[in-house]
Residue, then its C-alpha position, 0 to 999 in steps of 0.5 A: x500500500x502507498x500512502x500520502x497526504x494531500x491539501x484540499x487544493x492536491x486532492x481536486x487536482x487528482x479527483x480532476x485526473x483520475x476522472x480524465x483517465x477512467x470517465x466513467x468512474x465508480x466509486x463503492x463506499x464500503x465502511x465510513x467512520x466519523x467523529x467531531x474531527x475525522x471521517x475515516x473511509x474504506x471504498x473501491x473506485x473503478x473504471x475504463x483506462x481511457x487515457x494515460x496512467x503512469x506513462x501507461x497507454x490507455x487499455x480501455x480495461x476496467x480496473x478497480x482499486x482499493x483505498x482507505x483515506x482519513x480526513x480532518x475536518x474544520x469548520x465544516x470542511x475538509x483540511x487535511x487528507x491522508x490516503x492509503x492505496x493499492x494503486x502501484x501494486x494492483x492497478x499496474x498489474x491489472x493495466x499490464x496484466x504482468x505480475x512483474x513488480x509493480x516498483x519495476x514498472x512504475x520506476x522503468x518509466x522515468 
């Protein structure tokens, strides 16, 4: 699982991308959690490759990963985002159809 922190202004930036590579989006909410301060997620996200994923050409494949992200809320909105995902480890497997290393993969491109 990778994991990172993203500023609101990150985090529209990727919804933004990840729309423009899978347009039909699907998004499975499976477990939500929340408290005065955090919301805490457990979800799915799916969609066709339409367009270039890590210097991957677009498969036109359905894929689906799985991710857990914590937010913290202020004032009603969200400040802070924290996401932990599968995305190198299963998406490039699912893209490529290789159970090479998906480290290798991603790495090879740059």
């Amino acid at each position: 699982m990778t994991s990172v922190f993203f500023s609101p202004k990150d985090t529209k930036e990727n919804i933004e991308k990840w729309i423009s590579i899978f347009p039909d989006v699907k998004i499975n909410v499976i477990t939500l959690v929340s408290d005065r301060e955090y919301v805490s997620t457990f979800y799915t996200i799916g969609g066709s490759n339409e367009d270039y994923l890590m210097g991957i050409k677009p498969t036109k494949k359905f894929i689906e990963i799985n991710v857990m992200s914590m937010y913290k809320i202020e004032r009603g909105k969200i400040c802070e985002e924290w996401i932990s995902t599968d995305v190198f480890d299963n998406v490039l497997k699912q893209v490529t159809k290789s159970d090479k290393s998906a480290y290798k993969l991603s790495t090879s491109n740059y």
